[in-house]
LUMDOLUM-514255 format. One record per residue: residue in one letter; y negated, x, z negated of N, C-alpha, C, O in turn; residue number from 1. Coordinates in pm, 1 decimal. Atoms other than C-alpha are relative to their C-alpha. Example, Ala and Ser with C-alpha at 12.3 -4.5 7.8 and 13.67 -1.06 7.14 Angstrom:
! LUMDOLUM-514255
NODE,aa,n_yy,n_xx,n_zz,ca_yy,ca_xx,ca_zz,c_yy,c_xx,c_zz,o_yy,o_xx,o_zz,i
NODE,a,119.0,89.0,0.0,450.0,1230.0,-780.0,-120.0,90.0,0.0,-118.1,193.6,-66.5,1
NODE,s,119.0,-82.0,6.0,106.0,1367.0,-714.0,-109.0,-77.0,-73.0,-219.8,-26.1,-89.9,2
! end
This chain:
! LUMDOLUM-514255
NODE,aa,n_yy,n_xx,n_zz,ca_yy,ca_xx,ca_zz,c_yy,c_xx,c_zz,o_yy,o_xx,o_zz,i
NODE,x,-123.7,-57.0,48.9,-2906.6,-1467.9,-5698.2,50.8,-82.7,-117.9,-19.3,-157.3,-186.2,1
NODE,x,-25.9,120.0,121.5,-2703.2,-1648.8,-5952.4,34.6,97.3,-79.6,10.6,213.9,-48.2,2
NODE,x,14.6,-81.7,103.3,-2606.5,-1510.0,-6278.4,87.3,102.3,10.7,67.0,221.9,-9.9,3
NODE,x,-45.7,-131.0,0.3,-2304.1,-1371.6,-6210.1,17.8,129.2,70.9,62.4,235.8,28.3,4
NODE,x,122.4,-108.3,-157.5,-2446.4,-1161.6,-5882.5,-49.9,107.4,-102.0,11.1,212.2,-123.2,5
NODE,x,88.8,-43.5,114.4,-2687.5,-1042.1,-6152.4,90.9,111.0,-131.7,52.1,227.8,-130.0,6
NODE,x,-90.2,-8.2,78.4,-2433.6,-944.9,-6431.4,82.8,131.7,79.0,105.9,249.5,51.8,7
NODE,x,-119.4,-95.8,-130.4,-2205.0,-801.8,-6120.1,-83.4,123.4,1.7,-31.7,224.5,-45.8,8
NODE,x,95.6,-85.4,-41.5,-2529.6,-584.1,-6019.9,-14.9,109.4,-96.9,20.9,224.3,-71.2,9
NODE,x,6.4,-70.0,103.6,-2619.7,-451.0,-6365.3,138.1,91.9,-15.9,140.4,212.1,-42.2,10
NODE,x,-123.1,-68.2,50.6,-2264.9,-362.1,-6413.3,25.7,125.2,88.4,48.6,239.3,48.2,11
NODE,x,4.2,-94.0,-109.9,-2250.6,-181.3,-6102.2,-90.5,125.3,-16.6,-49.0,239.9,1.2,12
NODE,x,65.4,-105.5,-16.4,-2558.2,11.8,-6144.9,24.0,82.1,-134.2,-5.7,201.4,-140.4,13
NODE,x,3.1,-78.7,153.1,-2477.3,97.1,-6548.7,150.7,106.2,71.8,164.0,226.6,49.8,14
NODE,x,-94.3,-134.4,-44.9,-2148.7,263.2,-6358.0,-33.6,95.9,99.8,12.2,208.8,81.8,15
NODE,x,128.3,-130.4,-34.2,-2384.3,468.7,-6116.7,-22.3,29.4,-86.3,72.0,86.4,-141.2,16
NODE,x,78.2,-98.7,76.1,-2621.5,587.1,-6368.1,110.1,61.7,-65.9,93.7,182.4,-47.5,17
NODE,x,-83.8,-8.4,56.1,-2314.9,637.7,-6563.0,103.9,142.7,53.7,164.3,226.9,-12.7,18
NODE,x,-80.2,-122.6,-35.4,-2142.8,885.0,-6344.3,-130.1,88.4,58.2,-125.3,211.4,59.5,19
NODE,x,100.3,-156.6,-29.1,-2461.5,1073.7,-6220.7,-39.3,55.4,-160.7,-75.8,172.7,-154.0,20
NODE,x,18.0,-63.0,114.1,-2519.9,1163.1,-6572.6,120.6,97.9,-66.6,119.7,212.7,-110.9,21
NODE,x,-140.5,-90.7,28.1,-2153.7,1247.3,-6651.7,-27.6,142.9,127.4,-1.8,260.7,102.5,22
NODE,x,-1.4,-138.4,-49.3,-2222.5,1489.7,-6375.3,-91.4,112.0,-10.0,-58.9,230.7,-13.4,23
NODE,x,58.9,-118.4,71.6,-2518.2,1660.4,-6462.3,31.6,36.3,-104.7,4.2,155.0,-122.6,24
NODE,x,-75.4,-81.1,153.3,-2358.1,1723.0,-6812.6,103.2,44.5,-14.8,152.7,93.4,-116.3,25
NODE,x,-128.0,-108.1,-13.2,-2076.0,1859.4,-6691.0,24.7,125.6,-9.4,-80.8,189.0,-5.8,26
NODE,x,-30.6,-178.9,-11.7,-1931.2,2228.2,-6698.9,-63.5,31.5,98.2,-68.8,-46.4,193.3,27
NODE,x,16.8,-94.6,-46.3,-2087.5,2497.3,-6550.9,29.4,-16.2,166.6,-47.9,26.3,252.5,28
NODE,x,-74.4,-29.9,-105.4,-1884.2,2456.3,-6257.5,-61.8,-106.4,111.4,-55.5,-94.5,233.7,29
NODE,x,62.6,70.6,-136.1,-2050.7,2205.7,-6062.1,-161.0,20.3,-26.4,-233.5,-79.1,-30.8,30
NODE,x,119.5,-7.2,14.8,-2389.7,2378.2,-6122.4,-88.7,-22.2,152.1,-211.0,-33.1,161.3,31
NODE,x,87.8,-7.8,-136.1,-2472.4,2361.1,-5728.0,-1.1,-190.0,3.2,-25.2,-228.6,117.6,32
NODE,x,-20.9,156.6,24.3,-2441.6,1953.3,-5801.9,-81.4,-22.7,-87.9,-131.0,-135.2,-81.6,33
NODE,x,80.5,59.5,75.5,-2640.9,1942.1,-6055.3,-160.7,39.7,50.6,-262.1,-24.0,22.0,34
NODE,x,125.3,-39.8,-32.4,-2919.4,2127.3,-5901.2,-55.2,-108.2,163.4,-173.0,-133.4,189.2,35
NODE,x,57.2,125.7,-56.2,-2898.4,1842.8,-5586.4,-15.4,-78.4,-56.8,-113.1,-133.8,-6.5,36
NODE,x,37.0,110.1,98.2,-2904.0,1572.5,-5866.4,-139.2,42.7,-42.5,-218.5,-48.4,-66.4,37
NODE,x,76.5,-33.7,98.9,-3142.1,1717.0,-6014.7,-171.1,34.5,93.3,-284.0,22.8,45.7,38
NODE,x,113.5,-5.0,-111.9,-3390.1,1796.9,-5678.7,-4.4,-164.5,57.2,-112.5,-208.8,96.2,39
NODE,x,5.8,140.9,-49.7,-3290.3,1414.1,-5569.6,-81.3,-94.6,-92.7,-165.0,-179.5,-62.1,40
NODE,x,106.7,93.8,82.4,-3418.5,1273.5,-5898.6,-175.1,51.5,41.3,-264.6,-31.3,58.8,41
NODE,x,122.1,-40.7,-19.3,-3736.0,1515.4,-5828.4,-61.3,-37.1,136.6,-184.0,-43.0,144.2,42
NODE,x,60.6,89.4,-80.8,-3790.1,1366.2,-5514.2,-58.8,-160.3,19.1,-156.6,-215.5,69.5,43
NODE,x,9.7,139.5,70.5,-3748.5,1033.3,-5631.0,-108.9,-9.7,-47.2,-193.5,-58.4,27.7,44
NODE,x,88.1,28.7,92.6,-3984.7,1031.2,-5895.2,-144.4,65.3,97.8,-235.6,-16.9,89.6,45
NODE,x,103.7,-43.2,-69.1,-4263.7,1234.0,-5661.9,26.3,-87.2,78.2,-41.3,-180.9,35.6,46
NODE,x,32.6,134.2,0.6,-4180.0,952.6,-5435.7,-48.4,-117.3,-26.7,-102.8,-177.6,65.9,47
NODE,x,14.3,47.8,105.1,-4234.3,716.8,-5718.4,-166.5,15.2,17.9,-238.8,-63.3,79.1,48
NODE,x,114.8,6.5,13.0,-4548.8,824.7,-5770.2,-100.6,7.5,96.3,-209.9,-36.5,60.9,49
NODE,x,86.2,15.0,-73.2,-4722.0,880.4,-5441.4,8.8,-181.0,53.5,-83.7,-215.2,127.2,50
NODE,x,6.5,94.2,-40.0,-4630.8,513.2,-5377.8,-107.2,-103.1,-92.9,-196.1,-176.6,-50.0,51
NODE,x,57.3,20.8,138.4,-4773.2,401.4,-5681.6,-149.2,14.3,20.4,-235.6,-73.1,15.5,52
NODE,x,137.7,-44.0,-35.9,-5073.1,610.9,-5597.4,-73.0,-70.5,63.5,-183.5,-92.6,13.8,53
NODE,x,-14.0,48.3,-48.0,-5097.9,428.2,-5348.6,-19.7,-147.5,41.7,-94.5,-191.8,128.8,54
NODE,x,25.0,137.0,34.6,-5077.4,93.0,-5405.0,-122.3,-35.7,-128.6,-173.4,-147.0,-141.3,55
NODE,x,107.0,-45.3,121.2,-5329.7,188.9,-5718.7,-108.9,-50.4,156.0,-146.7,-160.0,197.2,56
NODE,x,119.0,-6.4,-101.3,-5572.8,252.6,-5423.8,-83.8,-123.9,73.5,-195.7,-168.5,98.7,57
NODE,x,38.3,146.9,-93.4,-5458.1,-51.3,-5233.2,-83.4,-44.6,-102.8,-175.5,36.4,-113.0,58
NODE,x,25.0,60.5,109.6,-5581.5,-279.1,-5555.2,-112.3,75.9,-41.7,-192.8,1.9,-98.2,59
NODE,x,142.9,-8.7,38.1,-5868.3,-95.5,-5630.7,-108.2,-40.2,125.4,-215.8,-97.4,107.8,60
NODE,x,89.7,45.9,-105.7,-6019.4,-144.4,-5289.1,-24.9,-110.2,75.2,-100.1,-129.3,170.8,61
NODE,x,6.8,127.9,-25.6,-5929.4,-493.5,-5283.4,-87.0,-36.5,-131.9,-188.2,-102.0,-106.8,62
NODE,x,108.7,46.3,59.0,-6107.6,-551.6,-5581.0,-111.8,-11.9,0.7,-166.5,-116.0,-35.6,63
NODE,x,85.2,-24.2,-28.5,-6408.2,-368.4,-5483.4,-43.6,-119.6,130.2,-132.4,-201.0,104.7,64
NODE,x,19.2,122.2,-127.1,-6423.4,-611.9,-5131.3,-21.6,-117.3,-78.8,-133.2,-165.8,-60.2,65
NODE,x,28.7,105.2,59.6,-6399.9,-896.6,-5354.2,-107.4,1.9,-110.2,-182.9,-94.9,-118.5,66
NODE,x,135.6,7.3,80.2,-6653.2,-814.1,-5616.8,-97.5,-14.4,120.4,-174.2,-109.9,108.7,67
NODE,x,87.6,-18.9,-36.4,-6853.1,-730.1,-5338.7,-101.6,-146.0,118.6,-213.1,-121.4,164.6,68
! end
């Protein structure tokens, strides 16, 4: 990617994060929006971490093979 790809990208994603936040801090009124934002990040991140888990596992049981 060249720099300004890069630059382009960042910019892009700072205006995502940028409006999912404006919307969970919004009025009252889009509370059924904030509660899918708000179950999507919680999937995410439990995502997140069983992959993680995961790859932890991989890497420990490649180490173990190779010590061994």
């Amino acid at each position: 990617m060249t720099k300004q790809t890069k630059i382009l990208s960042g910019v892009l994603a700072g205006v995502a994060l940028g409006a999912v936040v404006a919307i969970v801090l919004s009025s009252d009124k889009n509370s059924d929006m904030k509660d899918k934002i708000g179950d999507w990040f919680c999937d995410l991140f439990d995502k997140s971490k069983d992959k993680l888990a995961g790859v932890a596992d991989a890497v420990k049981a490649q180490a173990d093979r190779i010590k061994a």
